[in-house]
C-alpha positions as CSV (number, residue, x, y, z in Angstrom):
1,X,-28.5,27.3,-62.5
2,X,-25.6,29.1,-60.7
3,X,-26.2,32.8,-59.2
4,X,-23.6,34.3,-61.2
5,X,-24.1,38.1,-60.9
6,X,-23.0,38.7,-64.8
7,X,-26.6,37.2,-65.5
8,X,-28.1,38.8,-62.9
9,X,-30.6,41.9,-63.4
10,X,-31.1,43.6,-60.3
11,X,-34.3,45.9,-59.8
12,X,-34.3,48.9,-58.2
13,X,-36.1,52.6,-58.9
14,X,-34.2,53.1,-62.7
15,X,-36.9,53.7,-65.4
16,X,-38.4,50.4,-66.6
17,X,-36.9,50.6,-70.0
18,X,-33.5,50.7,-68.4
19,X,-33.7,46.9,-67.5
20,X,-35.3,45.6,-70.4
21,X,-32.2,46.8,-72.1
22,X,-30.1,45.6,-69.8
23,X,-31.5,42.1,-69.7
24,X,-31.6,42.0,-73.4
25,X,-28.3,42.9,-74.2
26,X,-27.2,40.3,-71.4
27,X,-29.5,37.5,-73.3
28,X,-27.1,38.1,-76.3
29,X,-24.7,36.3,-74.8
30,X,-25.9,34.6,-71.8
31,X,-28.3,31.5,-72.1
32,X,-30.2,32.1,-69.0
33,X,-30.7,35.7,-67.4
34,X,-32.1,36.3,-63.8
35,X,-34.2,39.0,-62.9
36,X,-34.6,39.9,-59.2
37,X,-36.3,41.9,-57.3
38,X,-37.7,42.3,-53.2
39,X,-40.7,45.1,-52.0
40,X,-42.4,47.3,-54.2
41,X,-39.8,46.9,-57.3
42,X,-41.3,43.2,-57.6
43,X,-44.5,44.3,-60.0
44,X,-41.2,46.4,-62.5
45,X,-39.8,42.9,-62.6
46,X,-42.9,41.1,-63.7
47,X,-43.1,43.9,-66.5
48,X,-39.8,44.1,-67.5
49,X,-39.9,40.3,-68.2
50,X,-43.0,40.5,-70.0
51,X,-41.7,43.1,-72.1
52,X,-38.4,41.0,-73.0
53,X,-40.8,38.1,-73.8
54,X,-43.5,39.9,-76.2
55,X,-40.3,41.9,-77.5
56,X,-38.0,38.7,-78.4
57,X,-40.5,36.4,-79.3
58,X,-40.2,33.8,-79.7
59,X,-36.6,34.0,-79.3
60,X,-36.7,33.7,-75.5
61,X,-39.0,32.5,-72.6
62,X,-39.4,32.3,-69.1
63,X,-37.7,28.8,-67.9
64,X,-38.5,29.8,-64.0
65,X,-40.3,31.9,-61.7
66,X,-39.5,32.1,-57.9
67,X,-41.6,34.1,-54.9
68,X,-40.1,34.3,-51.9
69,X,-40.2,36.2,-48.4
70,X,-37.2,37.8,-46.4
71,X,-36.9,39.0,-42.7
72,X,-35.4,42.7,-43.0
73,X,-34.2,44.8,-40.1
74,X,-36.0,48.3,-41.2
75,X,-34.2,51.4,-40.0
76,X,-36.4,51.7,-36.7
77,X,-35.3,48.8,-35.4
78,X,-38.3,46.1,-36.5
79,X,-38.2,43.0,-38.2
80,X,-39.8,43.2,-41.6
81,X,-41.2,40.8,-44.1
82,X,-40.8,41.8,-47.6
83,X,-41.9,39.4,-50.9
84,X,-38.9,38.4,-53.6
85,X,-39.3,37.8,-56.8
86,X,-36.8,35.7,-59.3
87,X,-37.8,35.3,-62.7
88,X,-35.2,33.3,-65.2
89,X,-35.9,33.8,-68.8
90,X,-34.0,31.6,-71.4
91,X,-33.3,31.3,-74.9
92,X,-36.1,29.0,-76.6
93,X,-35.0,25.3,-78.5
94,X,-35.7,26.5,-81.5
């Protein structure tokens, strides 16, 4: 799968509904749908693809999950740490 941007959902502190919308109206005309996420917005992820899921089904599923660490410069100087999350979901076969 390419990292096109147009099917990628980027979390961040918007309300949760906000992305499930989003990703759902990408899903429309997108096969595959990416949602990422890094530090504390990685648990909003989880439940905005569990919402699409439950919401959809069976219309869509997820095809991929990825968990993942990067090394941040913080803004006193340190080197950080901080968990990623990718989660793919795609339309089902049927």
């Amino acid at each position: 799968m390419s990292n096109d941007l147009h099917n990628t959902v980027f979390i961040g502190k918007k309300p949760l509904m906000t992305y499930v919308t989003s990703t759902i109206v990408q899903l429309a005309t997108k096969p595959i749908v990416l949602i990422k996420a890094r530090g504390l917005t990685t648990a909003i992820a989880i439940d905005v693809a569990q919402i699409v899921i439950k919401k959809t089904k069976p219309a869509f599923e997820i095809d991929n999950v990825s968990i993942n660490s990067e090394s941040l410069v913080s803004s006193d100087g340190k080197n950080r740490d901080v968990s990623t999350i990718e989660i793919s979901i795609k339309r089902t076969a049927a």
